[in-house]
GULUMTOR-444698 format. One record per residue (C-alpha): y negated, x, z negated. Coordinates in pm, whole numbers, padded with zeros to 5 digits, always signed. Layout:
<recs>
YXZ
...
</recs>
This chain:
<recs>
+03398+00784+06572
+03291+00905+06223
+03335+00571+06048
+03682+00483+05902
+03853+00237+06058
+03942+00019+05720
+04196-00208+05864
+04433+00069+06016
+04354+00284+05631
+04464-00046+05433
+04792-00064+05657
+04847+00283+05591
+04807+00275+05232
+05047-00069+05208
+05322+00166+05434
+05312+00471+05188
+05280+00135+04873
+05642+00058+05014
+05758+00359+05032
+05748+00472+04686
+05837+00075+04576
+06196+00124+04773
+06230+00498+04611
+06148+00323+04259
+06352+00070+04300
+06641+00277+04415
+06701+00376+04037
+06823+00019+03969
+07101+00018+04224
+07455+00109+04180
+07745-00013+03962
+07784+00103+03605
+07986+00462+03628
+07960+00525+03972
+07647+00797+04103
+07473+00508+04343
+07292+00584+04488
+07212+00954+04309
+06860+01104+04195
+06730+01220+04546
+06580+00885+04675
+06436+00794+04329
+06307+01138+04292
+06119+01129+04598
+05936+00876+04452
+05758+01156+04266
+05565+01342+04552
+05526+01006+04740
+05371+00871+04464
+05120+01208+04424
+05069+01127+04819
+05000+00732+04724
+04764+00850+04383
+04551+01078+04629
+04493+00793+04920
+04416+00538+04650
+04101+00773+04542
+03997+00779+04864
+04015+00402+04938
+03821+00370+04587
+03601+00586+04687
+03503+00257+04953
+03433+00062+04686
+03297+00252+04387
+02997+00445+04354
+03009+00824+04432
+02847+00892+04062
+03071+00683+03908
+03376+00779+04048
+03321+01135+03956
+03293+01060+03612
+03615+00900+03610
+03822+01097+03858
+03895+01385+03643
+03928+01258+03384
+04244+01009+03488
+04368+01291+03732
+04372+01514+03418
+04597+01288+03205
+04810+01115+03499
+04887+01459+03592
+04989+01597+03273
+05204+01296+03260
+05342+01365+03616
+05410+01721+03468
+05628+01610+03156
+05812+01328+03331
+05905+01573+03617
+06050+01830+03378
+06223+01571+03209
+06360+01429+03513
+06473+01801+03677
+06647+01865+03408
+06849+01556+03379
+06910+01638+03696
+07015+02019+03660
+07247+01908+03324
+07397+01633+03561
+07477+01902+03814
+07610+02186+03544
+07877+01875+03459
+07949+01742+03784
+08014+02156+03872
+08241+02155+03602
+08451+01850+03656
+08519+01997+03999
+08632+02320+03934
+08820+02186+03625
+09175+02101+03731
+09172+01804+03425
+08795+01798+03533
+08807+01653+03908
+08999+01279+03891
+08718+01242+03635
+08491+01334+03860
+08656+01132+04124
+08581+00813+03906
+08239+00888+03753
+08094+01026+04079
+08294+00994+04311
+08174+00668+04476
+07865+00790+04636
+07680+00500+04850
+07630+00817+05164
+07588+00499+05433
+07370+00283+05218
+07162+00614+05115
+07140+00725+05520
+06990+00361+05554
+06733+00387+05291
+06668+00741+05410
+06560+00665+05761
+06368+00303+05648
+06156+00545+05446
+06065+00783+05706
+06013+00500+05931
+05722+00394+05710
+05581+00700+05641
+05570+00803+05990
+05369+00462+06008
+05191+00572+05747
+05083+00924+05883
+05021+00724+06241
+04769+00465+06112
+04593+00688+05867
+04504+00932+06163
+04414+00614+06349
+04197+00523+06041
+03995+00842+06084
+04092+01167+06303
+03942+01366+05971
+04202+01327+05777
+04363+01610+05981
+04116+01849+05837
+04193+01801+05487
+04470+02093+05456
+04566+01957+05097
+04673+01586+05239
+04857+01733+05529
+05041+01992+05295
+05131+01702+05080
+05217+01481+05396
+05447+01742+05508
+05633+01801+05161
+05691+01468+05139
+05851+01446+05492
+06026+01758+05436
+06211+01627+05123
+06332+01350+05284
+06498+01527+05562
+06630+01838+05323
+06799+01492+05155
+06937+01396+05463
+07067+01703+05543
+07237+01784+05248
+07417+01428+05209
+07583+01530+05532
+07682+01840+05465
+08006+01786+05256
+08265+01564+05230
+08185+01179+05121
+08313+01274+04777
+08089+01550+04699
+07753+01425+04832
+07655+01368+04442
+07658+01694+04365
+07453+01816+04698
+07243+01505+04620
+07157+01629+04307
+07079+01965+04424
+06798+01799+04665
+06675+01601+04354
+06623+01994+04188
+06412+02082+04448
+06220+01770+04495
+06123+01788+04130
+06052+02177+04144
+05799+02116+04438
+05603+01791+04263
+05596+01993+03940
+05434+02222+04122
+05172+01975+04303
+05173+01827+03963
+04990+02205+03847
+04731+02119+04182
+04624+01831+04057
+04582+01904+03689
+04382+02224+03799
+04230+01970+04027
+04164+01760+03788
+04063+02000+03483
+03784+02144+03705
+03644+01782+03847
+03650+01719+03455
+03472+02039+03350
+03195+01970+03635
+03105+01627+03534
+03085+01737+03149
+02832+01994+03241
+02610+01760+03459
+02548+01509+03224
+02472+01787+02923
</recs>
């Protein structure tokens, strides 16, 4: 019982692969001028692909030595995260500018048929359908990685993480049905604001994370 099952861990990390591969390659859908479909899926890709960095260490950690790895870890962690951190601000605040004007347009008299046109078109059926494939596979995903080993439950940071990611997806979900067709771009973009608020924030974990496995391997081989 204490040895990972590898099979049911390589499945799992292929499930949460897809996952963040559909959420990436959300950002090329949609017609030129219309919001399809939105920031929210895309942006998920963010913490799902946090979620994805963290079980590729581990499955590394199967193949390369303990020694070496820690050498390495921080070090990447440190820079990928600092990365994470800059692209996320970025990001959130395309997002929050994209909001401000959409918020405009709509309580602008002159401002809404532009609106209607420009935003307007809002893909809510195609993004319901992408929505549920995704927590289809990571509900696989949380399934066969507790199937790989029943440990993984004990590591509070992976389940936190687990959980954030599954919560995002159904705050998404709830807030594309909460208004009319016509307006889910601007509640869609509201989700994306808080997506990118809480993987900013797991983007601090893992630089402190990753600043501390750095400052530990520095001193061990002075």
């Amino acid at each position: 019982m204490d040895t990972l099952r590898k099979p049911y861990f390589l499945a799992a990390t292929l499930c949460l692969l897809l996952v963040v591969l559909v959420e990436v390659g959300q950002s090329f859908r949609g017609d030129a001028g219309q919001a399809r479909p939105g920031f929210g899926i895309p942006y998920l890709a963010l913490i799902d692909g946090i979620l994805l960095y963290n079980i590729a260490l581990m499955g590394l950690a199967l193949i390369i030595p303990e020694r070496v790895q820690g050498r390495v870890q921080g070090l990447v962690t440190l820079i990928l995260s600092t990365a994470l951190l800059l692209g996320t601000l970025v990001l959130g605040l395309v997002a929050f500018a994209t909001l401000s004007l959409m918020l405009a347009m709509v309580l602008s008299f002159f401002g809404w048929p532009i609106y209607l046109v420009a935003f307007g078109g809002f893909d809510r059926h195609g993004a319901a359908i992408t929505l549920a494939l995704l927590m289809t596979f990571k509900l696989a995903f949380t399934v066969l990685l507790v199937m790989a080993h029943q440990r993984f439950l004990q590591n509070r940071s992976l389940v936190m993480l687990i959980l954030t990611s599954f919560i995002c997806g159904l705050v998404l979900v709830w807030l594309h049905a909460l208004v009319p067709g016509v307006l889910v771009s601007v509640t869609d973009a509201i989700g994306a604001i808080v997506i990118a608020v809480l993987a900013f924030i797991w983007g601090l974990l893992l630089l402190i994370g990753g600043a501390v496995s750095t400052v530990k391997s520095i001193r061990l081989h002075v």
